[in-house]
CHARMM-style PDB file with segment names, atoms N, HN, CA, C and O in Angstrom:
ATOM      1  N   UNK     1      -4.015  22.132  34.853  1.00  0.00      PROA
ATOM      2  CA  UNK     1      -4.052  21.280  33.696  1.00  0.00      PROA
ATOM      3  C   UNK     1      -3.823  22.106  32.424  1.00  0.00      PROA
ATOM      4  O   UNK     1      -2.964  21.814  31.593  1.00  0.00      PROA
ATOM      5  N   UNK     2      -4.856  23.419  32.305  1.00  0.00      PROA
ATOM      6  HN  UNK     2      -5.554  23.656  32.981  1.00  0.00      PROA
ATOM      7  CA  UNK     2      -3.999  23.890  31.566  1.00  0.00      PROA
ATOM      8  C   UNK     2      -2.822  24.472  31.201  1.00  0.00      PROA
ATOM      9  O   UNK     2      -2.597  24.718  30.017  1.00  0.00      PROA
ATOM     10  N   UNK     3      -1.945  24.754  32.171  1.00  0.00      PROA
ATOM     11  HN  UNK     3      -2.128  24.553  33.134  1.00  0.00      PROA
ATOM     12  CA  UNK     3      -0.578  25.425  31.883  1.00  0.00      PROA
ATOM     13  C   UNK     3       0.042  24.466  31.418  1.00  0.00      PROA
ATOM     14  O   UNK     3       0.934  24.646  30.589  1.00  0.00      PROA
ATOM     15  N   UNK     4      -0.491  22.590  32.095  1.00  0.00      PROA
ATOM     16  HN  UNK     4      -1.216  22.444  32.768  1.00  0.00      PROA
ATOM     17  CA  UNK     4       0.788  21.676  31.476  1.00  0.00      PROA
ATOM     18  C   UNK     4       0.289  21.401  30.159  1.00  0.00      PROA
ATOM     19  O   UNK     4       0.897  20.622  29.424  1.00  0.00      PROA
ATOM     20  N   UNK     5      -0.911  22.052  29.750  1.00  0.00      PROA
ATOM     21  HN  UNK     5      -1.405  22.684  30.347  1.00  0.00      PROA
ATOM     22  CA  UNK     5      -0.868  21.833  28.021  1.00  0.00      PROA
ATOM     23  C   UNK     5      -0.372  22.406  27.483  1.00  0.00      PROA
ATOM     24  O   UNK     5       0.162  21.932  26.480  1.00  0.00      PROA
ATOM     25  N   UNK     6      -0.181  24.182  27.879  1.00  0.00      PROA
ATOM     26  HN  UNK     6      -0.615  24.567  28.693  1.00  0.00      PROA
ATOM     27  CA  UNK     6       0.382  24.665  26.868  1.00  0.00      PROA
ATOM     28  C   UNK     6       1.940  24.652  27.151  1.00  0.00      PROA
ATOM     29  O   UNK     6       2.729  25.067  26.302  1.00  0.00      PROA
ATOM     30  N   UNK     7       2.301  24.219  28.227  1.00  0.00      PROA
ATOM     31  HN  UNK     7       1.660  23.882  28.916  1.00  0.00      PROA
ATOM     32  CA  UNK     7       3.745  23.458  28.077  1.00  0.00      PROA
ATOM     33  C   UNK     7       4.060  22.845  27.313  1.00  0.00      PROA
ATOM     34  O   UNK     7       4.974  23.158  26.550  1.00  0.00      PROA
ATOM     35  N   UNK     8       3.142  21.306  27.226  1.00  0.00      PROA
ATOM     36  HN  UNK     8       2.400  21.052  27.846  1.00  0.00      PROA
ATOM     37  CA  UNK     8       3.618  20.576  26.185  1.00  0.00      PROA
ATOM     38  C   UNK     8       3.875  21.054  25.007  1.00  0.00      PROA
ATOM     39  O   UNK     8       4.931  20.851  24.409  1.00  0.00      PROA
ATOM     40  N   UNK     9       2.726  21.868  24.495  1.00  0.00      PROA
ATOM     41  HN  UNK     9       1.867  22.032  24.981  1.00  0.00      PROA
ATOM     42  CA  UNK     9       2.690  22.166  23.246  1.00  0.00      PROA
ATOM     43  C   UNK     9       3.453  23.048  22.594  1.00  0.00      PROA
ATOM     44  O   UNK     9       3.583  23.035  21.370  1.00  0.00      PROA
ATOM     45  N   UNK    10       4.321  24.337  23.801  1.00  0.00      PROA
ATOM     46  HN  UNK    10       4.216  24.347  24.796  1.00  0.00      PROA
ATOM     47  CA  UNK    10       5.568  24.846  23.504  1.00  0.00      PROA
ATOM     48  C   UNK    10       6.404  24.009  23.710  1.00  0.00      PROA
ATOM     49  O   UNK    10       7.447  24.661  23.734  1.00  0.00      PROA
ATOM     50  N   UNK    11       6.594  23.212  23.841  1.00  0.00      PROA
ATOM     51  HN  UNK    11       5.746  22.682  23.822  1.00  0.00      PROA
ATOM     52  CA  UNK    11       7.907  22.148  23.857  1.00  0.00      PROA
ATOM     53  C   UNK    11       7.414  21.646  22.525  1.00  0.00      PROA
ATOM     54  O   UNK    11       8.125  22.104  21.631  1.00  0.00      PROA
ATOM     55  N   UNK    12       6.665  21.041  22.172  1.00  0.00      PROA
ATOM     56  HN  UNK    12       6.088  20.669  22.898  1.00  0.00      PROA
ATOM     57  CA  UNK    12       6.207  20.171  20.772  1.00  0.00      PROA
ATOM     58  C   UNK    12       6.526  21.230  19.420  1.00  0.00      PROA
ATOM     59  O   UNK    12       6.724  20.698  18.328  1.00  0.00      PROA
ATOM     60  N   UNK    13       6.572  22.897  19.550  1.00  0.00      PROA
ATOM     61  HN  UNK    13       6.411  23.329  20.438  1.00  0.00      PROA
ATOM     62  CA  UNK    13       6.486  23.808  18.624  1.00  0.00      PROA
ATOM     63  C   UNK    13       7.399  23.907  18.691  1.00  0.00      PROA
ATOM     64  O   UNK    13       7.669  24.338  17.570  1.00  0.00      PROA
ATOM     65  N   UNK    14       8.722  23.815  19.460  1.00  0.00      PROA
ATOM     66  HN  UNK    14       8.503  23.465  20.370  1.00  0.00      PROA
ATOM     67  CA  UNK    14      10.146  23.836  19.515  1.00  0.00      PROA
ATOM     68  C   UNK    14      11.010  22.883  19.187  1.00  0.00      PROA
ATOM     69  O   UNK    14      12.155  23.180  18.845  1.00  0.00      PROA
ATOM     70  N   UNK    15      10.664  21.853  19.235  1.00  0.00      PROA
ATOM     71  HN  UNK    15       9.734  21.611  19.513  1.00  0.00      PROA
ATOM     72  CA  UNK    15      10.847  20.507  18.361  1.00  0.00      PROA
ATOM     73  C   UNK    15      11.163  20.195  17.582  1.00  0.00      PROA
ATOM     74  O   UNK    15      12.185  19.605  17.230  1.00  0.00      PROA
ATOM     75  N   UNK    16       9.563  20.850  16.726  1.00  0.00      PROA
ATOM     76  HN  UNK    16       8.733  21.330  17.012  1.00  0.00      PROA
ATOM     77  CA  UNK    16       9.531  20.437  15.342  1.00  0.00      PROA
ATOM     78  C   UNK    16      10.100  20.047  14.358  1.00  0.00      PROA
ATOM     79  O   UNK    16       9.672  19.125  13.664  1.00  0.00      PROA
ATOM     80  N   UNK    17      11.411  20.832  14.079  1.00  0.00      PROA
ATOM     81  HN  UNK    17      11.759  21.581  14.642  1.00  0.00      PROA
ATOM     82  CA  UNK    17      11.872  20.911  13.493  1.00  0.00      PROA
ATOM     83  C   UNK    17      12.559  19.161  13.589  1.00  0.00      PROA
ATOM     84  O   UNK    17      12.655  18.456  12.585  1.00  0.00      PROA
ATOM     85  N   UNK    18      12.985  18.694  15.012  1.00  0.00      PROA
ATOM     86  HN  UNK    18      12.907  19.266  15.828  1.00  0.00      PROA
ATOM     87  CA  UNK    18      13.603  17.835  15.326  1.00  0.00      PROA
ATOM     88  C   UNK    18      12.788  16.389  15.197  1.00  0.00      PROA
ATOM     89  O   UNK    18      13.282  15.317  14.846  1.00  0.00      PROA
ATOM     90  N   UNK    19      11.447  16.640  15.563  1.00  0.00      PROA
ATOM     91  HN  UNK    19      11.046  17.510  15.848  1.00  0.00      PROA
ATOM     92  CA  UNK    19      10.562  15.693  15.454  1.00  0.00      PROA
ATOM     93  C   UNK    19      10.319  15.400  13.978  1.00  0.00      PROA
ATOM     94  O   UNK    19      10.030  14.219  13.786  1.00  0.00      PROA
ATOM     95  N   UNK    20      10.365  16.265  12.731  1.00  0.00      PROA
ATOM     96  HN  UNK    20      10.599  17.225  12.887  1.00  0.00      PROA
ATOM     97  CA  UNK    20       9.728  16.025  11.550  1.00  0.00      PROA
ATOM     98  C   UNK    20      11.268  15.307  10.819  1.00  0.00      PROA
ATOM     99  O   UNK    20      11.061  14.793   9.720  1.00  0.00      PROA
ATOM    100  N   UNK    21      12.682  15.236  11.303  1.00  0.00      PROA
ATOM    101  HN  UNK    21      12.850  15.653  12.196  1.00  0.00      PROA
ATOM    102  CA  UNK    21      13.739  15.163  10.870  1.00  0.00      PROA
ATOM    103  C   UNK    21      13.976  13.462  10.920  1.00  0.00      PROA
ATOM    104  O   UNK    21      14.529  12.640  10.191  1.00  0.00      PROA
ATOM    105  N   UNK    22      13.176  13.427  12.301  1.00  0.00      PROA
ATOM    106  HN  UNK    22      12.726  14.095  12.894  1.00  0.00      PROA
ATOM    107  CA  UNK    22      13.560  11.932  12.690  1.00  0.00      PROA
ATOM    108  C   UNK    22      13.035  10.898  12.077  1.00  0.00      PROA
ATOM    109  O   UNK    22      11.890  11.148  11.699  1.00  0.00      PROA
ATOM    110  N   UNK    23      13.497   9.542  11.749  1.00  0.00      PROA
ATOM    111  HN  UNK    23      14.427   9.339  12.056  1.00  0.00      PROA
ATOM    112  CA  UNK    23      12.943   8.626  11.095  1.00  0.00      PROA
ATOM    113  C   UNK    23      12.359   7.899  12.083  1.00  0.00      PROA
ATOM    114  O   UNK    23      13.372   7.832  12.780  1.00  0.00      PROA
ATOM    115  N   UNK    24      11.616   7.352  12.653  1.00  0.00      PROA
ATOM    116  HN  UNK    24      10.793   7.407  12.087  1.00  0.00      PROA
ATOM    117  CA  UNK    24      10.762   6.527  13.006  1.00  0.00      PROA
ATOM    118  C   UNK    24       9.453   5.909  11.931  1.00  0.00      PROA
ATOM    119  O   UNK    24       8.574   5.162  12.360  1.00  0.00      PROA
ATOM    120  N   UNK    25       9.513   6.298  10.731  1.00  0.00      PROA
ATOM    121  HN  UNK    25      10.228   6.904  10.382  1.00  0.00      PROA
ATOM    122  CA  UNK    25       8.599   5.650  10.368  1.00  0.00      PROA
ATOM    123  C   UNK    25       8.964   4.586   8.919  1.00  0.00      PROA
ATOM    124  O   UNK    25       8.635   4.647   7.735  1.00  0.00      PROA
ATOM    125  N   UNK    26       9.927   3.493   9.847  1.00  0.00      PROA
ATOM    126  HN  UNK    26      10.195   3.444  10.809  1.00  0.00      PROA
ATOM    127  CA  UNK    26      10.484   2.313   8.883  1.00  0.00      PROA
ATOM    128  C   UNK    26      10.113   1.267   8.853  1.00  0.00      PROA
ATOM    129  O   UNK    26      10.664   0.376   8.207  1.00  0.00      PROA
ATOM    130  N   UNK    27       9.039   1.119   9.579  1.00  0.00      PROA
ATOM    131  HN  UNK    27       8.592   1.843  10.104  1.00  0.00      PROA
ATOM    132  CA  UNK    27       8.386  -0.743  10.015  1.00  0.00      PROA
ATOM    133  C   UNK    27       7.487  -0.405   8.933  1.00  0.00      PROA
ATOM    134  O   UNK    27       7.980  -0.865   7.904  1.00  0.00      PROA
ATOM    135  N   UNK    28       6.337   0.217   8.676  1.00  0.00      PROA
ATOM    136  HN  UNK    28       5.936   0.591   9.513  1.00  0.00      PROA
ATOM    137  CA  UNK    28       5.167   0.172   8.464  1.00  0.00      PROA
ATOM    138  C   UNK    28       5.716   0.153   5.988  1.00  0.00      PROA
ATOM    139  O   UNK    28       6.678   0.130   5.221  1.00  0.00      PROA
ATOM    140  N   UNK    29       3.832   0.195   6.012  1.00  0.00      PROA
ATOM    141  HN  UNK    29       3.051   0.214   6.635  1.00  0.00      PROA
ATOM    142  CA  UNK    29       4.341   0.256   4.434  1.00  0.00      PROA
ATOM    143  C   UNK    29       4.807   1.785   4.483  1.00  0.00      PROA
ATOM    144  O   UNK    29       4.917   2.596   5.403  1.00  0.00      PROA
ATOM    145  N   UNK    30       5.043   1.839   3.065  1.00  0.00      PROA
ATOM    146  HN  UNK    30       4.954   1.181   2.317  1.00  0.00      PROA
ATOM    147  CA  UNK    30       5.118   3.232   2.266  1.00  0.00      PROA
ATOM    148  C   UNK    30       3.499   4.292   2.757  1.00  0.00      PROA
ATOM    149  O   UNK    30       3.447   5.322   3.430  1.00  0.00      PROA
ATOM    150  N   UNK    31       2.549   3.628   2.196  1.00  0.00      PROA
ATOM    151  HN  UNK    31       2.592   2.792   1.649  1.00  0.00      PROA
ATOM    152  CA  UNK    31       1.552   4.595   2.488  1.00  0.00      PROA
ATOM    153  C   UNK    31       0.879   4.985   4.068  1.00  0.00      PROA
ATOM    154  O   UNK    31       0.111   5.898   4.372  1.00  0.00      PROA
ATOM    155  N   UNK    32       1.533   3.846   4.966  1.00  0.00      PROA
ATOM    156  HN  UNK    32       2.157   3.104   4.719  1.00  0.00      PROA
ATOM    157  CA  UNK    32       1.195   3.920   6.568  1.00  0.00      PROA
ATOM    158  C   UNK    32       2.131   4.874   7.388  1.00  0.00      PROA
ATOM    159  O   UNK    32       1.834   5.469   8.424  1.00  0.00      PROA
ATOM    160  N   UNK    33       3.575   4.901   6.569  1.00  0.00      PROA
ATOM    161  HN  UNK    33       3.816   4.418   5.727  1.00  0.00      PROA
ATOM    162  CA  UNK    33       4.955   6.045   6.791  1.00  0.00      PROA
ATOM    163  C   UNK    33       4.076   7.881   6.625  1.00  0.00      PROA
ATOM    164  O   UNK    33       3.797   8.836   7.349  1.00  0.00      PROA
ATOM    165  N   UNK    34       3.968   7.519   5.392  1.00  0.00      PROA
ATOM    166  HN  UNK    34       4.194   6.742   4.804  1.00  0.00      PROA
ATOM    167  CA  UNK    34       3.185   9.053   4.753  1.00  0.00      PROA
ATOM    168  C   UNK    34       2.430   9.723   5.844  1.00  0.00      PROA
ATOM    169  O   UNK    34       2.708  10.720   6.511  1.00  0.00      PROA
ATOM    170  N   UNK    35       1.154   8.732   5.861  1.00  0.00      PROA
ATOM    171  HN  UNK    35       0.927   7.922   5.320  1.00  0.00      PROA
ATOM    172  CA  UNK    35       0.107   8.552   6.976  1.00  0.00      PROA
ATOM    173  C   UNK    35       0.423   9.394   8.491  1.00  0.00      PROA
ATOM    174  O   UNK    35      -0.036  10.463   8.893  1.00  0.00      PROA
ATOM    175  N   UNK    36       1.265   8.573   9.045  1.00  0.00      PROA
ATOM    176  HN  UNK    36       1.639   7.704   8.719  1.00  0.00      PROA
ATOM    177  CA  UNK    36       2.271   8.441  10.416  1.00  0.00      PROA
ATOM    178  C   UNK    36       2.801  10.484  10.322  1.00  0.00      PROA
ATOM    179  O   UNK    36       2.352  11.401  11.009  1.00  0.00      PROA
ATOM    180  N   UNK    37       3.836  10.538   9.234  1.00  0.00      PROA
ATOM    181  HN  UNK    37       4.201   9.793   8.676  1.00  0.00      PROA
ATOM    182  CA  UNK    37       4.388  11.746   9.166  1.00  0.00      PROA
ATOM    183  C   UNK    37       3.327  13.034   8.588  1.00  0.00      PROA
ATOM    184  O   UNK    37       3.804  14.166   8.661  1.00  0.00      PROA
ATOM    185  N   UNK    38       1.803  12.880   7.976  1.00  0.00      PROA
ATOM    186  HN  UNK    38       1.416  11.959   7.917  1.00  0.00      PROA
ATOM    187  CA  UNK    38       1.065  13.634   7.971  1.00  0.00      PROA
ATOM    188  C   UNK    38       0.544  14.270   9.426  1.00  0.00      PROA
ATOM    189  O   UNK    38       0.463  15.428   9.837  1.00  0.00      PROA
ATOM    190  N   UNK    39       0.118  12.506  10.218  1.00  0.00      PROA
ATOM    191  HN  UNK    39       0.183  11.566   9.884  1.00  0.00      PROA
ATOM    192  CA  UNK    39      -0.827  13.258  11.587  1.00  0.00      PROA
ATOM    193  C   UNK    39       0.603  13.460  12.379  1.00  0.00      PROA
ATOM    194  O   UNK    39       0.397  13.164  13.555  1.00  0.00      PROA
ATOM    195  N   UNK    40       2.149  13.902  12.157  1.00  0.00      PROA
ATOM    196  HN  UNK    40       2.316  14.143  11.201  1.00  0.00      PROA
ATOM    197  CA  UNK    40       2.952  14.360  13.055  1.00  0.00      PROA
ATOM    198  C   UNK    40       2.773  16.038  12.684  1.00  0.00      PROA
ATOM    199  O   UNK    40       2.488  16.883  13.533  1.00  0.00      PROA
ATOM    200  N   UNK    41       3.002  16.321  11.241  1.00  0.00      PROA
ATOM    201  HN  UNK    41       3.234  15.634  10.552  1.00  0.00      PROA
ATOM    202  CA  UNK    41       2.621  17.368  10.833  1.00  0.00      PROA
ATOM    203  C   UNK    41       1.460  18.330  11.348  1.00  0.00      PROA
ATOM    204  O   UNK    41       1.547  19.443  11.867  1.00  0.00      PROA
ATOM    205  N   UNK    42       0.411  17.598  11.061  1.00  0.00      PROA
ATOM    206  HN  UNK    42       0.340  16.694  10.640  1.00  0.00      PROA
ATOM    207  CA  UNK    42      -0.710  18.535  11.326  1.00  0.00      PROA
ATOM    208  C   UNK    42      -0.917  18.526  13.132  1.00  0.00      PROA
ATOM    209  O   UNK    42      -1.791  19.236  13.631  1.00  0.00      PROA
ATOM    210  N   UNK    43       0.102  17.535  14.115  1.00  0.00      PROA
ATOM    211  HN  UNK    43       0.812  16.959  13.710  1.00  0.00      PROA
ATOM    212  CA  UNK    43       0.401  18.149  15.323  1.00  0.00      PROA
ATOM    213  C   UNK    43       1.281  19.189  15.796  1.00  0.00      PROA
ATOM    214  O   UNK    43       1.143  19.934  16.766  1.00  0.00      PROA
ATOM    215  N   UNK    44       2.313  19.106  14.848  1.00  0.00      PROA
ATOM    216  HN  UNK    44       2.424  18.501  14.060  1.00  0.00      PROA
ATOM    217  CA  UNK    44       3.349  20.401  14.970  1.00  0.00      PROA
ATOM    218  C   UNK    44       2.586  21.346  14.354  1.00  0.00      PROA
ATOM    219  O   UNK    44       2.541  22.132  15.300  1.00  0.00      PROA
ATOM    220  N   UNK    45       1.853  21.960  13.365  1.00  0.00      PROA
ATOM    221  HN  UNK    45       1.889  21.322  12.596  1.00  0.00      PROA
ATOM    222  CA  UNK    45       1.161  22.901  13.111  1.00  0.00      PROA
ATOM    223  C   UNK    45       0.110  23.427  14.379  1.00  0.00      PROA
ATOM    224  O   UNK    45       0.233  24.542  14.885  1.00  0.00      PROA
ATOM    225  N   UNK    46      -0.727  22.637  14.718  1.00  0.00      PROA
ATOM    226  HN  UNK    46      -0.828  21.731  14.307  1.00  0.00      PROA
ATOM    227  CA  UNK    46      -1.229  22.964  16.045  1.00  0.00      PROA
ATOM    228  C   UNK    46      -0.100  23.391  17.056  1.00  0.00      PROA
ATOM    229  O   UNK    46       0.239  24.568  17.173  1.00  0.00      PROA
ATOM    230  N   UNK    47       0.403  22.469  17.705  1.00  0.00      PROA
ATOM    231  HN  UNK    47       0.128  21.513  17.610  1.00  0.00      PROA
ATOM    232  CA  UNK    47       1.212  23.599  18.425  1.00  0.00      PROA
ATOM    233  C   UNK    47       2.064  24.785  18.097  1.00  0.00      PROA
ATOM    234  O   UNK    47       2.103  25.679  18.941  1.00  0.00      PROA
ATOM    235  N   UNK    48       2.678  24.907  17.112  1.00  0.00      PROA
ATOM    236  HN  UNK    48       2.646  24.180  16.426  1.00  0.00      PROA
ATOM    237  CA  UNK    48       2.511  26.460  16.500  1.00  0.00      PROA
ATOM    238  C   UNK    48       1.511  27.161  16.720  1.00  0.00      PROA
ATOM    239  O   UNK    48       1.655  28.185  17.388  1.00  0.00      PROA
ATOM    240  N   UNK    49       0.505  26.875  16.323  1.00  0.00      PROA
ATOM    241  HN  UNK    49       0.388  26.043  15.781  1.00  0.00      PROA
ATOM    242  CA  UNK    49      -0.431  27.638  16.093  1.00  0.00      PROA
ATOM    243  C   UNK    49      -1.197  28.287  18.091  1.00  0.00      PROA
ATOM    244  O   UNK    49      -1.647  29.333  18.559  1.00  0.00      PROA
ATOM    245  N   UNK    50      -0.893  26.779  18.628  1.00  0.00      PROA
ATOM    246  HN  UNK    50      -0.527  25.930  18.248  1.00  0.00      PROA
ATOM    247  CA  UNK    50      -1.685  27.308  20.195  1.00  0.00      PROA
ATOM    248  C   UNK    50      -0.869  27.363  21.113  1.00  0.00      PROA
ATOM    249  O   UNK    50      -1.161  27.966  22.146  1.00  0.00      PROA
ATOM    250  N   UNK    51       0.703  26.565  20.905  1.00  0.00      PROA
ATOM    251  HN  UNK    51       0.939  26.075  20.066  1.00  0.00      PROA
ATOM    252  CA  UNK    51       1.775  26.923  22.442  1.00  0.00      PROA
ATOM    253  C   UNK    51       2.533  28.195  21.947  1.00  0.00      PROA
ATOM    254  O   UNK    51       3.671  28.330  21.498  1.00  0.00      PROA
ATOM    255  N   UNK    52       1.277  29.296  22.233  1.00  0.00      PROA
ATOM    256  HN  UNK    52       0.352  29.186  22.598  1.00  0.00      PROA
ATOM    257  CA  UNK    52       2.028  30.506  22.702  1.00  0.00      PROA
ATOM    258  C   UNK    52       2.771  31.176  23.437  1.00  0.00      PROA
ATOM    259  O   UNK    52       2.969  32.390  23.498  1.00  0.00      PROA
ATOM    260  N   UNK    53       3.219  30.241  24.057  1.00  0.00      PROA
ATOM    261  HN  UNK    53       3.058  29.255  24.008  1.00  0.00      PROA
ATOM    262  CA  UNK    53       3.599  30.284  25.763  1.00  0.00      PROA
ATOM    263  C   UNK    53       5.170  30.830  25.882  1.00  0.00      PROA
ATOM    264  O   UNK    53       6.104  30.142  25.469  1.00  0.00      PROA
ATOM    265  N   UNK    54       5.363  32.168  26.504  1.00  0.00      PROA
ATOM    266  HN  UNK    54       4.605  32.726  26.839  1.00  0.00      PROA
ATOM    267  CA  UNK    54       6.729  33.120  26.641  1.00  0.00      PROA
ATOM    268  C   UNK    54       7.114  32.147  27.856  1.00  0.00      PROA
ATOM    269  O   UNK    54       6.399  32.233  28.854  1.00  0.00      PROA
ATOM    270  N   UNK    55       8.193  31.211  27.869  1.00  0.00      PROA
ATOM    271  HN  UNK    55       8.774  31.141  27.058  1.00  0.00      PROA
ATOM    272  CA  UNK    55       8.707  30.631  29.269  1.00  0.00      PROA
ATOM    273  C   UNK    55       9.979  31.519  29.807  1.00  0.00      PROA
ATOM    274  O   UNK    55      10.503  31.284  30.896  1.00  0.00      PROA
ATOM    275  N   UNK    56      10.525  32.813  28.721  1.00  0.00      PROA
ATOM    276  HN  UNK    56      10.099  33.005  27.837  1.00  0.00      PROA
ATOM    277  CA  UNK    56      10.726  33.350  29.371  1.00  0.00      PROA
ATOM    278  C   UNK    56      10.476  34.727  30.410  1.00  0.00      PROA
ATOM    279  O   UNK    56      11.299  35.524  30.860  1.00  0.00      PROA
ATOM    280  N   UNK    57       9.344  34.664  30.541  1.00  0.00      PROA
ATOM    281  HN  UNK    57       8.675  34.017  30.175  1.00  0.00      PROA
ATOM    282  CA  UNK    57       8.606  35.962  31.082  1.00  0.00      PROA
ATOM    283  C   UNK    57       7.887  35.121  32.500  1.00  0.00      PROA
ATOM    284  O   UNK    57       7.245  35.599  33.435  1.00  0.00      PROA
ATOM    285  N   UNK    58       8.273  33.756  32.228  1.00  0.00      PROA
ATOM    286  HN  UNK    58       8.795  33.368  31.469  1.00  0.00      PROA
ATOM    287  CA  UNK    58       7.903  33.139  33.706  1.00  0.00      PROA
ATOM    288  C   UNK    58       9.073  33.422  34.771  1.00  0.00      PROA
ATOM    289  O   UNK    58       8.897  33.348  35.987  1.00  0.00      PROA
ATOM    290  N   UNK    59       9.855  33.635  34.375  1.00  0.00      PROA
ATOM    291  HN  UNK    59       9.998  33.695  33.387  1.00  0.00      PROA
ATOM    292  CA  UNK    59      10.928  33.253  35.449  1.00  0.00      PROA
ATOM    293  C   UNK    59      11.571  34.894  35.238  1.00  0.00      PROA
ATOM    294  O   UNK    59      12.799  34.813  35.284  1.00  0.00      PROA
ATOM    295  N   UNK    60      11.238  35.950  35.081  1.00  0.00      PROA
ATOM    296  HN  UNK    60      10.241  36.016  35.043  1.00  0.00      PROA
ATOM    297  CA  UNK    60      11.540  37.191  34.963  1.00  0.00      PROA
ATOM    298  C   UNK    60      10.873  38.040  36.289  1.00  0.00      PROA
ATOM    299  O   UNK    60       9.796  37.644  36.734  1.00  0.00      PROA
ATOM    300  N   UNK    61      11.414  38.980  36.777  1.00  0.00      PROA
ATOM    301  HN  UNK    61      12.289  39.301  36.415  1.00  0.00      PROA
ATOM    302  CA  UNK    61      10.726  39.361  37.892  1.00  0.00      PROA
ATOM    303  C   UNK    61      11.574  39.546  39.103  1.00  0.00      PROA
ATOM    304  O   UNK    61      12.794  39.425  38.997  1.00  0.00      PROA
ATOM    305  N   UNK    62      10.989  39.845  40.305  1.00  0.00      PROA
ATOM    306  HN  UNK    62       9.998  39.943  40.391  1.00  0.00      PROA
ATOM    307  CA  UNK    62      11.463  39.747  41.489  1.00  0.00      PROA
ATOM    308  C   UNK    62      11.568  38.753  42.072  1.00  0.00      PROA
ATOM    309  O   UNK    62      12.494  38.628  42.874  1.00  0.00      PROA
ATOM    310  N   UNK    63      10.532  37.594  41.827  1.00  0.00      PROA
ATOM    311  HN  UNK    63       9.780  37.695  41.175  1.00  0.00      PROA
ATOM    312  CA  UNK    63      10.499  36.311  42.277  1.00  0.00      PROA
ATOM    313  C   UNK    63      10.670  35.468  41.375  1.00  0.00      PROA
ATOM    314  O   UNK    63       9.738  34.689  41.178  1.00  0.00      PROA
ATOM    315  N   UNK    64      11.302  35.405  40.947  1.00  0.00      PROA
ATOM    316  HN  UNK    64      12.060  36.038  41.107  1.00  0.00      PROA
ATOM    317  CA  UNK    64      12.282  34.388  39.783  1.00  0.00      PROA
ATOM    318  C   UNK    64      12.543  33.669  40.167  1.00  0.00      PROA
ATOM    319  O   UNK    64      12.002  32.810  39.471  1.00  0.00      PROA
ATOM    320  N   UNK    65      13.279  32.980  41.197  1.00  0.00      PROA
ATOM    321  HN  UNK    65      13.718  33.679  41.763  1.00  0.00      PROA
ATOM    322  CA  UNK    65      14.394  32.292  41.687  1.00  0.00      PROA
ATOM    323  C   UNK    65      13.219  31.531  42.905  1.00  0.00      PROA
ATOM    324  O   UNK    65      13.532  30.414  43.318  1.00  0.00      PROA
ATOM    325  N   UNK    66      11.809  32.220  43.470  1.00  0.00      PROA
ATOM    326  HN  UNK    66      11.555  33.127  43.135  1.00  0.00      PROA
ATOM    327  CA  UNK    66      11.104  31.727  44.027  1.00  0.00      PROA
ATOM    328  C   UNK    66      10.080  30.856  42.924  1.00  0.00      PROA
ATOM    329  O   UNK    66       9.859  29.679  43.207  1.00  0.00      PROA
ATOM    330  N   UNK    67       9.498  31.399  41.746  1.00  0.00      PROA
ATOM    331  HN  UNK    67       9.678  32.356  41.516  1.00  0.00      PROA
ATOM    332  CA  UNK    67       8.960  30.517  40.580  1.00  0.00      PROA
ATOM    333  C   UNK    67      10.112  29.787  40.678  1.00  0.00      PROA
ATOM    334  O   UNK    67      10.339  29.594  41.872  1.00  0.00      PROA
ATOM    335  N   UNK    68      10.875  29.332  40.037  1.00  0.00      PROA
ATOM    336  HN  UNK    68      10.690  29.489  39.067  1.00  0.00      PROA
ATOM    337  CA  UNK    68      11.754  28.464  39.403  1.00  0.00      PROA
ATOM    338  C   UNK    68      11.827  27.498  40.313  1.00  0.00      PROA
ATOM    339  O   UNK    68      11.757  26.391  39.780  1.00  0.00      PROA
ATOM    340  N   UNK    69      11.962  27.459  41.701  1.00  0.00      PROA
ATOM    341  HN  UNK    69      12.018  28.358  42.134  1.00  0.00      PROA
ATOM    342  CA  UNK    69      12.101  26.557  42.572  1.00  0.00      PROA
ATOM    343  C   UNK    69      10.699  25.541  43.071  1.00  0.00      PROA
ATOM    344  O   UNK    69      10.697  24.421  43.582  1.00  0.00      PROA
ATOM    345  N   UNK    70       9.625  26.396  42.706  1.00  0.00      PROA
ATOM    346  HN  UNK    70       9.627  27.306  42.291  1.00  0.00      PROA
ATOM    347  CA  UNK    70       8.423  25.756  42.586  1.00  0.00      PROA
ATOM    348  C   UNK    70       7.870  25.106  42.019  1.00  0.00      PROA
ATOM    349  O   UNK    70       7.124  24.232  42.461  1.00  0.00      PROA
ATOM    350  N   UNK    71       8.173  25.457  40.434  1.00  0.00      PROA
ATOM    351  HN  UNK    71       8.779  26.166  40.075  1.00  0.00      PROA
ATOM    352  CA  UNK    71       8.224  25.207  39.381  1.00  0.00      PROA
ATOM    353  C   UNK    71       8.978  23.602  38.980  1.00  0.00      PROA
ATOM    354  O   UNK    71       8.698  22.852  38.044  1.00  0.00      PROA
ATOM    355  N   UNK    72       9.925  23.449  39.978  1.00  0.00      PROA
ATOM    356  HN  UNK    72      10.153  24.058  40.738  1.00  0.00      PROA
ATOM    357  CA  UNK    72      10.963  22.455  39.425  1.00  0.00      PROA
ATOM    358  C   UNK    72      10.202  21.001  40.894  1.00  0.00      PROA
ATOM    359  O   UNK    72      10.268  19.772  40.847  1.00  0.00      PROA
ATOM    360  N   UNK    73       9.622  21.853  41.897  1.00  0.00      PROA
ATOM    361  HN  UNK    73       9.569  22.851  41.936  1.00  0.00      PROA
ATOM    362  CA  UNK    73       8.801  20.847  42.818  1.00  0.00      PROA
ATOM    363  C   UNK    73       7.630  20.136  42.186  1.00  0.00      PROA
ATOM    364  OT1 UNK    73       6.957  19.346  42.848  1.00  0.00      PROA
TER     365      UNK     73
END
């Protein structure tokens, strides 16, 4: 359980950039938009801050090709 968190959360820190770009927040008012794109913010800051996670030092090695295939099961 924890490795698939800090998965997510290196995927979410890699994102960011893509997630904070996107508009999704056009239904709501003006101050519920703000709102919406603050608590996206202060989730991309967390994962910065905790998906430390090298994915490439997983698949480096002698058994590379044996991770990766496990990995993808």
């Amino acid at each position: 359980m924890y490795f698939n968190t800090v998965l997510l959360l290196r995927a979410v820190s890699r994102l960011g950039p893509y997630l904070s770009a996107y508009d999704y927040c056009s239904t709501g008012t003006h101050e519920e938009d703000a709102h919406t794109k603050s608590l996206l913010g202060n989730i991309i800051d967390i994962a910065h801050q905790v998906g430390k996670f090298d994915e490439t030092l997983m698949f480096a090695g002698g058994d590379a090709n044996v991770s990766r295939v496990s990995f993808v099961r």
